[in-house]
C-alpha angles and dihedrals in degrees: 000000000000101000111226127239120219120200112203104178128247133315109229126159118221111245094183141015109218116223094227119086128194136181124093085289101032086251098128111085124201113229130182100219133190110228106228092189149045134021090315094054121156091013109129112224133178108239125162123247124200117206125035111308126169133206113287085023105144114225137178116229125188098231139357099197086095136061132201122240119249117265113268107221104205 
C-alpha cells in the first residue's frame, strides 16, 4: 500500500490586525503574521484573512512565498 502524503499548509501566528477591511462587505481583514514553519520560517508577511480573527491567533496558510498588497483607502 503507497502511503499517502497530506499537505496542510503552514502554521503562522498573527502579530497585528490591520484597521483597513476590504472585500464587497468589508468582511476580509488584513493581518501581518509570523510563519512558524517551513523554509520561510519567522518572516513576517501580510496576508488577508477572511472571518474574525484576533492578535496571537494561529492560522494555516497555503504558502508563504506570496504577500498580499496593502489596502488602498480611497
Amino acid at each position: 500500500m503507497a502511503s499517502e502524503l497530506k499537505f496542510d499548509g503552514y502554521l503562522a501566528e498573527v502579530v497585528e490586525v490591520l484597521p483597513d477591511r476590504t472585500g464587497m462587505f468589508g468582511s476580509v481583514l488584513q493581518v501581518m503574521c509570523k510563519v512558524l514553519e517551513g523554509s520561510d520560517k519567522g518572516r513576517v508577511i501580510r496576508r488577508n484573512i477572511v472571518g474574525f480573527v484576533k492578535k496571537g491567533d494561529l492560522i494555516r496558510l497555503p504558502d508563504t512565498s506570496r504577500e498580499d498588497k496593502p489596502i488602498q483607502v480611497r
